[in-house]
LOVEX-183484 format. One record per atom (N, C-alpha, C, O, CB): x, y, z. Coordinates in steps of 0.05 Angstrom, whole numbers, plus 5000, padded with zeros to 4 digits. Glycine has a CB too. Example, Ala and Ser with C-alpha at 12.3 -4.5 7.8 and 13.67 -1.06 7.14 Angstrom:
2
526448865156 524649105156 526449345156 528549345169 522649115181 525749555142 527349795143 525850015157 526850235161 528249885114 
END
This chain:
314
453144734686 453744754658 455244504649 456944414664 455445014652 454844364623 455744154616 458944234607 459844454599 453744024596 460244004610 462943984594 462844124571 464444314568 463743704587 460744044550 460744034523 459744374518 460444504498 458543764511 458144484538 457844784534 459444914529 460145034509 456944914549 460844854564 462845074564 464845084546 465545304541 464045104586 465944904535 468544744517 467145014488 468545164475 467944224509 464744994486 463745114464 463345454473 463345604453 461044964455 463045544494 463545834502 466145884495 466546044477 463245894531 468445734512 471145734511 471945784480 473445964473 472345464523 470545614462 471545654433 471345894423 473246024417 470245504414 468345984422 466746234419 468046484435 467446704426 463846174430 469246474452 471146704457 473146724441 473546924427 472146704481 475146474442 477246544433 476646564407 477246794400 479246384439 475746444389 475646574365 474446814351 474846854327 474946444355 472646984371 471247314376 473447434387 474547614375 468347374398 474447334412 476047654416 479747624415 481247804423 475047794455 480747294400 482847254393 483847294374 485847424369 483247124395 482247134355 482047054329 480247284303 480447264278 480746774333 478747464318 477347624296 474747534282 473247674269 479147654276 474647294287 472147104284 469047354280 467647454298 472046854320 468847374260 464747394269 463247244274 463647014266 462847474254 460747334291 459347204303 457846984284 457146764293 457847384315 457647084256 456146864234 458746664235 458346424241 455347014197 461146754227 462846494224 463646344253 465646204255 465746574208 462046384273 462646264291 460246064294 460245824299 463346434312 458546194290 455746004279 456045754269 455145544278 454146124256 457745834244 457445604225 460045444234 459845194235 457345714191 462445574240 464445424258 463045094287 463244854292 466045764278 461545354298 460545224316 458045004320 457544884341 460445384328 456444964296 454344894291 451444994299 449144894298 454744694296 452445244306 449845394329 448845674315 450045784296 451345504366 446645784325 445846004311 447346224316 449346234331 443446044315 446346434303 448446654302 447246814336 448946864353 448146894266 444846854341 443746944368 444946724403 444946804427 440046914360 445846444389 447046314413 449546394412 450446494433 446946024414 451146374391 454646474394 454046754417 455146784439 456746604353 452146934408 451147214420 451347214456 452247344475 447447264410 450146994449 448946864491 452046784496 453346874515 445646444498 452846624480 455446564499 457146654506 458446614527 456646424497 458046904476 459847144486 458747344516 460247454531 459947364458 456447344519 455447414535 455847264564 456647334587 453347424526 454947044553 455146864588 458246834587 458546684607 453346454593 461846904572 463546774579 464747104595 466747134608 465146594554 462947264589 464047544612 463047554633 463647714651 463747834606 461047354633 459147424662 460747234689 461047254713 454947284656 461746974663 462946694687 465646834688 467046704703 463246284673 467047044678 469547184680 470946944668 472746854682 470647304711 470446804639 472246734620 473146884603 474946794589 471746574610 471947164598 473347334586 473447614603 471447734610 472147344558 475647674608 475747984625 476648194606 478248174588 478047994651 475348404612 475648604585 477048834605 476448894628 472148734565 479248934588 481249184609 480449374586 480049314562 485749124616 480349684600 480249864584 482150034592 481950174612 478049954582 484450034573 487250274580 486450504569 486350484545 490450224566 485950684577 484851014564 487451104561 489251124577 482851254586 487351154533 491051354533 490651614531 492451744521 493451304504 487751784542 488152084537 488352084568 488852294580 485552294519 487851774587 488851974616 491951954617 493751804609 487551844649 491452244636 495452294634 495852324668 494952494683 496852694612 497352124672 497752114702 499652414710 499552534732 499451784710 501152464690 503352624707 499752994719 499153104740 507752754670 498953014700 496253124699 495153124727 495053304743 494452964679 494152864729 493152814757 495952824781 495252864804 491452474757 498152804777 500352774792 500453184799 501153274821 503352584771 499853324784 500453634787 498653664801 499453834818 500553834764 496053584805 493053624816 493653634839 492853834851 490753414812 495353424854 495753324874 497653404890 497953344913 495953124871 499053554878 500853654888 500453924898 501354014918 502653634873 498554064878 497154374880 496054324902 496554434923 495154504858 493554074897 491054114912 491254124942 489554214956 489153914904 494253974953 494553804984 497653884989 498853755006 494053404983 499154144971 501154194979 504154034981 506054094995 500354264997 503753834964 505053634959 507453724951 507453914935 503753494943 509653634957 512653644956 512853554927 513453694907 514253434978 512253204929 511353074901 509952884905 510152744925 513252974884 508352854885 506052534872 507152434856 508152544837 503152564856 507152214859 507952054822 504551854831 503751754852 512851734818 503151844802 500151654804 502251474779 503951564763 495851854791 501451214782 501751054769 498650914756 496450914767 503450904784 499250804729 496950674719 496450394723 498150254711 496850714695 494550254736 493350004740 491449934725 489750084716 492549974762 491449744721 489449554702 487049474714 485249344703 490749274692 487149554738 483849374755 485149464783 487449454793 483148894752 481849584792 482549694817 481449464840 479549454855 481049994819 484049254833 483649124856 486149154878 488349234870 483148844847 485749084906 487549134927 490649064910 492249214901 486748934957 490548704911 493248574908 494248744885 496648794886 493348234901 492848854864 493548944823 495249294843 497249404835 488249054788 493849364861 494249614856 497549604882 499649734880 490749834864 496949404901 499849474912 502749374893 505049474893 499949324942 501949204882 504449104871 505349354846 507649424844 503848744858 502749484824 503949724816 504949944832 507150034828 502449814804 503250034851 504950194875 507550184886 509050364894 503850154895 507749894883 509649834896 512249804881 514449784891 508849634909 511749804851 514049854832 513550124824 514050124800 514249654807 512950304829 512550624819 513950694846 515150904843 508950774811 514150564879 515150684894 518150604894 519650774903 513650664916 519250354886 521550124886 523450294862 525850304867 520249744876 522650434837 522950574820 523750884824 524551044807 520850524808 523450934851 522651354864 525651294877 527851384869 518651484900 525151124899 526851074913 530451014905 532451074917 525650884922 530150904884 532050874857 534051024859 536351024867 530850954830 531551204842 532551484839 532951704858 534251904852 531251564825 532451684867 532851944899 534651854924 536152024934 529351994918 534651574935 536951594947 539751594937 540551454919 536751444960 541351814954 543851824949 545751714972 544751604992 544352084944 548351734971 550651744995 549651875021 548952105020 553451924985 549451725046 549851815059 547151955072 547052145087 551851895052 544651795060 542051855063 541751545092 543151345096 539851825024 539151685105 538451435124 535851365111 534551545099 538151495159 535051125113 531951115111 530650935128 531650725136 531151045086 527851015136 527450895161 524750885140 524051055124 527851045195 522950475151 521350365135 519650285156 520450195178 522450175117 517150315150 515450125161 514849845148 516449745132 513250245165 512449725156 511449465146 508949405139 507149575142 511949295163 508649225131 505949175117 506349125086 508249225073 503849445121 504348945074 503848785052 504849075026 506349055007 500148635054 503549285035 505449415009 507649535009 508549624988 504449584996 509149575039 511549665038 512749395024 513949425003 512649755067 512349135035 513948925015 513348934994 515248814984 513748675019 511648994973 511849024953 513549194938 514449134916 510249034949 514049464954 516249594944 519449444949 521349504934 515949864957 519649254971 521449174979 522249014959 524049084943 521149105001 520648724958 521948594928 521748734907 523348614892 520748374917 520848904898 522149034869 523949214878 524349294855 520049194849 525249344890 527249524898 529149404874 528849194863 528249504932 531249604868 533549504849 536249554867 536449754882 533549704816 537949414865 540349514866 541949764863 542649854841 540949404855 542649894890 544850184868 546250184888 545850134912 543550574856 548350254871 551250194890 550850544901 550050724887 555250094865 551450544922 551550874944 552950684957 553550444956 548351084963 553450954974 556150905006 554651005029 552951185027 559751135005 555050945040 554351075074 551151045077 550151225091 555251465078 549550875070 547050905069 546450725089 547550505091 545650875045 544150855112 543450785132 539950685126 538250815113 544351025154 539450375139 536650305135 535750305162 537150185179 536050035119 533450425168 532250255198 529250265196 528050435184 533050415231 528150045211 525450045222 523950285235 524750465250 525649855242 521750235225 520550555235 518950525266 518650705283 517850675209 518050235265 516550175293 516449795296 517249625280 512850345291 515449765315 515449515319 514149355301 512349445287 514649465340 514849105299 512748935270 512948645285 512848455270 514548915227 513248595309 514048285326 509948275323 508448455331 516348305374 509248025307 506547945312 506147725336 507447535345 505447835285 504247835340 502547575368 500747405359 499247265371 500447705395 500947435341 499347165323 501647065306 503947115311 496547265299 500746925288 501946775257 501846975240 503546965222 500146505242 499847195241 500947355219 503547455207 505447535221 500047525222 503547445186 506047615180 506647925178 505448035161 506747555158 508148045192 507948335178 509848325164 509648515149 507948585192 511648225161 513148305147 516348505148 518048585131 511348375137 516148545181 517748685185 521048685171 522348835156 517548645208 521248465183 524448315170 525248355150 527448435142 524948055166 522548255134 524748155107 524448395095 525548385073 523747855084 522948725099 523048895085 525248975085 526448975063 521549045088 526949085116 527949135128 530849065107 532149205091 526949035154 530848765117 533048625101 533348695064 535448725051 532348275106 530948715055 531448725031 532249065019 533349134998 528948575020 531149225040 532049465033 535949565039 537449735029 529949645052 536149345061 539149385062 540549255035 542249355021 540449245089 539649065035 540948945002 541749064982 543949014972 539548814988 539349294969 538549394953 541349704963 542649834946 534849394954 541449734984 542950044984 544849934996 546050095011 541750324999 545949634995 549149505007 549449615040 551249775046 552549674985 548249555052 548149625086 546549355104 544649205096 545849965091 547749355126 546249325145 544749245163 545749155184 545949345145 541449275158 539649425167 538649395196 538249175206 537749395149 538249595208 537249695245 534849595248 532849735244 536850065254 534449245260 531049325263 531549335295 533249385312 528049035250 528149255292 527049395316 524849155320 522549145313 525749735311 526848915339 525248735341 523248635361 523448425373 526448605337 521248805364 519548855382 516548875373 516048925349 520449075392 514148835395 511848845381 511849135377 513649275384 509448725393 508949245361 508449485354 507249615375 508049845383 506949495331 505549485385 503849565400 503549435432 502549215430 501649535384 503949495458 505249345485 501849405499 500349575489 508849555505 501249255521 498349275537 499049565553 497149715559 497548965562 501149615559 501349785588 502950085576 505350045573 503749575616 502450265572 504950545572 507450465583 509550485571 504250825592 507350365606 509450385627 511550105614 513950125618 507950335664 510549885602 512049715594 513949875568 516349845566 510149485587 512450025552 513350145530 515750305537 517850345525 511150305518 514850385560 516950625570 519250415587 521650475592 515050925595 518350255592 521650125605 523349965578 525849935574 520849805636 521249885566 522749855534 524650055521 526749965514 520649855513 524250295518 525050515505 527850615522 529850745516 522650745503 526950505545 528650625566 532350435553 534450555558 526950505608 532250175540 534050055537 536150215521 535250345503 533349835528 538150225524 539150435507 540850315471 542050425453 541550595530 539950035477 540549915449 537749985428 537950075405 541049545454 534949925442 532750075429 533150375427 533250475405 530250015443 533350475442 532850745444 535150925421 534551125409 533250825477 537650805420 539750815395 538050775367 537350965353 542350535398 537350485362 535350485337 533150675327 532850775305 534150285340 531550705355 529351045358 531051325342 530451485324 529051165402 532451295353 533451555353 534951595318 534751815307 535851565382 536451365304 536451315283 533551435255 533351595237 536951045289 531751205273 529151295255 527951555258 526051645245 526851115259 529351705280 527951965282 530052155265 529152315249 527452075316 532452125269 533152315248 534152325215 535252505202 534752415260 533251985209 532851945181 530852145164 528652245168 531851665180 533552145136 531952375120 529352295104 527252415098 533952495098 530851955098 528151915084 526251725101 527251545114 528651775055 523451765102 521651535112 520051465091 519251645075 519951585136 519351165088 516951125076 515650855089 516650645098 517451115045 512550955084 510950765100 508050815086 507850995069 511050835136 505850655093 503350675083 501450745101 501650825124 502650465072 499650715089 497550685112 495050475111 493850425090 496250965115 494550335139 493050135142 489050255142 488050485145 494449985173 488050035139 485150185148 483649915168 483849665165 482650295113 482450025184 481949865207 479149605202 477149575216 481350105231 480049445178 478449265167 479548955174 481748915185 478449345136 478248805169 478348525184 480548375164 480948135167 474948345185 481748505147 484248365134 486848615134 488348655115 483348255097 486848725155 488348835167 490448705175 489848505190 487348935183 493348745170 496048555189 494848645208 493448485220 499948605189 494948985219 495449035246 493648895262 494248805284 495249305251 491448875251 489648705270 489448465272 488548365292 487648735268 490248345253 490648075253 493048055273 493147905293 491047965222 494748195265 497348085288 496448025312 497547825321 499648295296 493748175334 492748035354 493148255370 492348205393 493947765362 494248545368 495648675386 493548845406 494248995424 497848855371 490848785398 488748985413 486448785425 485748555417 487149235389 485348945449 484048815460 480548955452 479849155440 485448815488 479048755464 476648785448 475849145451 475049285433 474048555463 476349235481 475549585480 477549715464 477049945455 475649765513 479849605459 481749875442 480049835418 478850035411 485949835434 479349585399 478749535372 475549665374 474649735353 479149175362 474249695393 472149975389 472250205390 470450355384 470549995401 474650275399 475950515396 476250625367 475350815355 478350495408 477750455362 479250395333 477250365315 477750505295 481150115331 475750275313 473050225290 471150445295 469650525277 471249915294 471050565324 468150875324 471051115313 470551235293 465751015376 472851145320 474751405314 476651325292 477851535294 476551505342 478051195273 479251045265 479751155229 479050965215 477950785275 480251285221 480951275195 482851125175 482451075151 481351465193 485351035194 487350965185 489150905207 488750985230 488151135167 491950695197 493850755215 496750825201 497450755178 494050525233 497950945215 501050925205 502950915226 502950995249 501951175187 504750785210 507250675234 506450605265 507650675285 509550925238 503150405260 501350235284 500050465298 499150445321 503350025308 500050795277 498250965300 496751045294 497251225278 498951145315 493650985301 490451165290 490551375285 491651505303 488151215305 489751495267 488251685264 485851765253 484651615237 489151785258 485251965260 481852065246 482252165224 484552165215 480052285260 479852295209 479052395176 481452615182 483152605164 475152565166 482152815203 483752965200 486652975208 487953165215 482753105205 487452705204 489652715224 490552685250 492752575255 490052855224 488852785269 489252785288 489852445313 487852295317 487352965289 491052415320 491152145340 489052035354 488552165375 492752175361 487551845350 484951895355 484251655378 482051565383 483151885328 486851595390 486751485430 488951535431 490651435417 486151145446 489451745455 492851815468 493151585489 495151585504 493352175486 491051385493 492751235515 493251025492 495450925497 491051125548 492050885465 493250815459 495850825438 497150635430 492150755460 496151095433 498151195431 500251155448 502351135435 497751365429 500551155471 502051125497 503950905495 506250895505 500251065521 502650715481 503350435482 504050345464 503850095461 501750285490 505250525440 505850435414 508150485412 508850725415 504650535394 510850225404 513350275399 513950375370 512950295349 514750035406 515850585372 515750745337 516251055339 516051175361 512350715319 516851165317 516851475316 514351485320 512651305320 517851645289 514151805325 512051915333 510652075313 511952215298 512752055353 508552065310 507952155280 509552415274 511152415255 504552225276 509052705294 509952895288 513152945278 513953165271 509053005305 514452745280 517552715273 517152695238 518652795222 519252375291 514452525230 514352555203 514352645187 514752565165 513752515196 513352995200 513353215194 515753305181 515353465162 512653325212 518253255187 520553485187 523053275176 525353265186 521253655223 521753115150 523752915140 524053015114 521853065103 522852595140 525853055102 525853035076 524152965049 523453075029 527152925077 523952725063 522852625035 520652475060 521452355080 525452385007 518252525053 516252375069 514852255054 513252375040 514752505086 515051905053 513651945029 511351655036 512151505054 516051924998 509351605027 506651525034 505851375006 504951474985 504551805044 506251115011 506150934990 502950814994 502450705015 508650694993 501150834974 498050704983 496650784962 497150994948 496550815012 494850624959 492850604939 489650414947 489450244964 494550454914 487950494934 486050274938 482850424947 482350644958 487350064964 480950204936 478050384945 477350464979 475850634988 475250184936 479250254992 479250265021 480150395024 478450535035 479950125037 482050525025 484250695028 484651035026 486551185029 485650595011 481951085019 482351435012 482151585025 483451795025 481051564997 479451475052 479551705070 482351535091 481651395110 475851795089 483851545087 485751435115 488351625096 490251745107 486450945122 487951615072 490851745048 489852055061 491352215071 490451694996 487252075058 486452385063 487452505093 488552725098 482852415062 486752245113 487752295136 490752345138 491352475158 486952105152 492352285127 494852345124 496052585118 497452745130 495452215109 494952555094 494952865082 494153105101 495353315106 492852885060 491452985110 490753295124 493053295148 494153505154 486853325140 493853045160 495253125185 498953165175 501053085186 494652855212 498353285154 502153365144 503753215151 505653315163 503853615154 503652925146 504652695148 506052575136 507652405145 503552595151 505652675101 507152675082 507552835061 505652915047 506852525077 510052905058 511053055028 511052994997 511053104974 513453075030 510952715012 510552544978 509552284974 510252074985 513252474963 507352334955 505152184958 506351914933 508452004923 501852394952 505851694922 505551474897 503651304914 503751204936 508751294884 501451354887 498451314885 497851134857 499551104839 496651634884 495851054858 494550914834 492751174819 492051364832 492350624845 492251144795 490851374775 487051284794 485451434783 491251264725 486451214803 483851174809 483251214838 480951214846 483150924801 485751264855 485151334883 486651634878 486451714901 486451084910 487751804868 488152004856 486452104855 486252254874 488952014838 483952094834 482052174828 480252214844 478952424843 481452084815 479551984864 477251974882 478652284913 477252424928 476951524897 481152264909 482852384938 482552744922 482552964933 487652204943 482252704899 481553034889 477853124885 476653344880 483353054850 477152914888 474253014888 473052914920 470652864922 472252854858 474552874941 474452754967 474253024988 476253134996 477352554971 471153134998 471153305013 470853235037 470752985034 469953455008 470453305066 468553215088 468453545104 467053575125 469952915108 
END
């Protein structure tokens, strides 16, 4: 496309969907017929020089938030509204609808134990400030990568102590070890095993869940070998706090389970506030897997993976 086109698409937008412009006075603005201004409004949505958002204001999230709560026994939902269901659009809203919960619900003398990954940090930098006393932060499982990836462990970690004036307990270790028996002489330390024991009887947890795709931290971190990652891709719905599961919940390799530093899922069961930060088209059957395996009490979702998780059978 020439300089001189596009310069003339570029015009032809902004003066249609800025300026109020009609298509005849863009004509005559532009020196072109009234059927080419037509083509170019056309060709400037196709090259994505113009993106069109549609905010529906008769949907009512709190609506879909009751659905969700009926439908999956939910403690609580909060759905937040996104503008485009893309990955990065939908964690960073997630991630201020969860930075926002958190706010408000921790008090004095609450623990909270976090996992990692790209949208727990998103809740992490937006977190706000609130002055409480006695508030305890820790790591939920290991986040030490064997690659360059980042998970992110640290700086959640760190930024959640900031935010509640503490701290914070990590747990500076990989997630995932080659051997059981290494795991278990790990655990055996009683400076780790102090931190464990922290994240097990914290009231609040929050963490997400991963899905076993090639822009995965967990996998990117390097931590599996070529037979676990077929494991993981034929049985595999999701992970949380670095541990598989299937459509229903269930753990879906106990040896590699064996070998995973972290609470244990079933501890997630009997927390307070359990709460399961995630959104996304990837993401529903692994949210479902959660759900079905009573993993969490409280769900913040995007309005479009809501929807798909209430009309989501198997």
């Amino acid at each position: 496309m020439s300089g001189e086109k596009l310069e003339k698409i570029v015009d032809a937008a902004r003066m249609y969907y800025q300026l109020d412009y009609s298509q005849q006075d863009i004509a005559r603005k532009l020196g072109v017929s009234r059927p080419t201004v037509s083509r170019f409004l056309q060709q400037a949505k196709e090259e994505g020089i113009v993106q069109i958002k549609i905010m529906d204001p008769t949907e009512n999230k709190e609506i879909l938030a009751a659905q969700l709560e009926e439908q999956f026994s939910l403690k609580k939902a909060i759905v937040t509204s996104v503008p485009e269901y893309e990955d990065h659009i939908v964690k960073r809203y997630i991630g201020e609808a969860a930075a926002a919960y958190l706010h408000d619900v921790v008090k004095d003398g609450d623990t909270i134990a976090t996992t990692w990954g790209t949208t727990l940090y998103e809740v992490a930098v937006q977190l706000p400030n609130k002055l409480v006393k006695d508030v305890t932060v820790v790591q939920l499982n290991g986040g030490v990568s064997y690659s360059e990836t980042n998970t992110y462990a640290s700086e959640i970690v760190h930024l959640f102590g900031g935010a509640f004036n503490t701290t914070p307990h990590l747990l500076p270790l990989p997630a995932i070890v080659d051997h059981a028996v290494v795991k278990q002489a790990i655990e055996a330390d009683r400076h780790i095993r102090r931190i464990l024991e922290i994240g097990k009887k914290a009231n609040i947890a929050v963490f997400t869940v991963g899905v076993p795709s090639e822009d995965s931290v967990l996998i990117k971190a390097n931590y599996f070998s070529p037979s676990d990652l077929d494991i993981i891709h034929a049985r595999g719905a999701g992970d949380i706090c670095s541990r598989f599961i299937d459509l229903e919940g269930n753990i879906c390799s106990e040896e590699l389970n064996r070998r995973t530093i972290g609470i244990d899922l079933a501890e997630l069961r009997d927390k307070e506030r359990s709460i399961l930060v995630a959104g996304g088209k990837k993401k529903v059957e692994a949210i479902y897997g959660v759900i079905k395996g009573n993993y969490t009490n409280t769900l913040i979702t995007d309005q479009f993976t809501a929807k798909h998780l209430l009309e989501y059978s198997v």
